[in-house]
N, C-alpha and C positions, 0 to 999 in steps of 0.2 A: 715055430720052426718052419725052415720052408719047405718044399715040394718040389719034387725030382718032376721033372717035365722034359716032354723030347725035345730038343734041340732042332729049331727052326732052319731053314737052307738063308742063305744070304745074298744080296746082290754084289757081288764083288765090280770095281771101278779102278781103271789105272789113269794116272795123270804121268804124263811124259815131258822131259824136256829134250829139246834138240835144237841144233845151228841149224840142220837143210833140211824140209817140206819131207822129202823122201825119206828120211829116214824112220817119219812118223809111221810108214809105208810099210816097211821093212819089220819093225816091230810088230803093230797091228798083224802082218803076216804069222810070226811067229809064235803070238800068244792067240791068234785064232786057232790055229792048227794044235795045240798044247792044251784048251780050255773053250773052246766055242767062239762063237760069232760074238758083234757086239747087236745091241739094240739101239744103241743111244752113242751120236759121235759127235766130237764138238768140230766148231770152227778152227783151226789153225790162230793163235792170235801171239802176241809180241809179250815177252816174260818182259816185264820191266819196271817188277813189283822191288825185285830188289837183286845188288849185284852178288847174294851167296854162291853162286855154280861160278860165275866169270872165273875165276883165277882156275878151275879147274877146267871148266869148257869156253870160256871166250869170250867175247860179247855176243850181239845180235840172237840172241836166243828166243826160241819159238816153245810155245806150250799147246797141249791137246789133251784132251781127256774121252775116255772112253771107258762105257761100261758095259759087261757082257750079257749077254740075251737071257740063257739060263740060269737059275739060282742055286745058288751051291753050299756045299757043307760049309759050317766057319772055319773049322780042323785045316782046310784045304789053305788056310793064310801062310803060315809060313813057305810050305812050299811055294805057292803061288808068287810070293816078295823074292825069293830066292831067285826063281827064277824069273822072273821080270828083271830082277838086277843082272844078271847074264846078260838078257837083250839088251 
């Protein structure tokens, strides 16, 4: 049988897409201000693993990822996805 253990905190990580540089900007704003700083920020680089967003956002599509400083409860994922989907 298994055994009840506390519940570890987690590194939570967003992956963004966007057409303009800034907007990666714009978000990074609002999920620092809502959730902490990050620790870890990638390069800016060119989505064009495959065309699933285009008909919804366009061509030319730019990807980033970024992960936050502090480690957090896992309970905090839905809300967190919620809102990141607002941004």
């Amino acid at each position: 049988m298994g055994q009840i253990r506390k519940i570890l905190p987690v590194k939570y990580f967003v992956g963004m897409i966007a057409r303009e540089a800034e907007d990666f900007e714009k978000a990074e704003t609002l999920l620092c201000e809502k959730f902490g700083g990050f620790d870890l920020v990638s390069e800016i680089i060119p989505f064009i693993y495959t065309d699933y967003y285009e008909e919804e956002m366009g061509l030319g599509l730019l990807r980033k990822f970024t992960a936050f400083r502090q480690l957090m409860d896992p309970y905090l994922l839905p809300d967190m996805k919620l809102f990141a989907n607002t941004v």
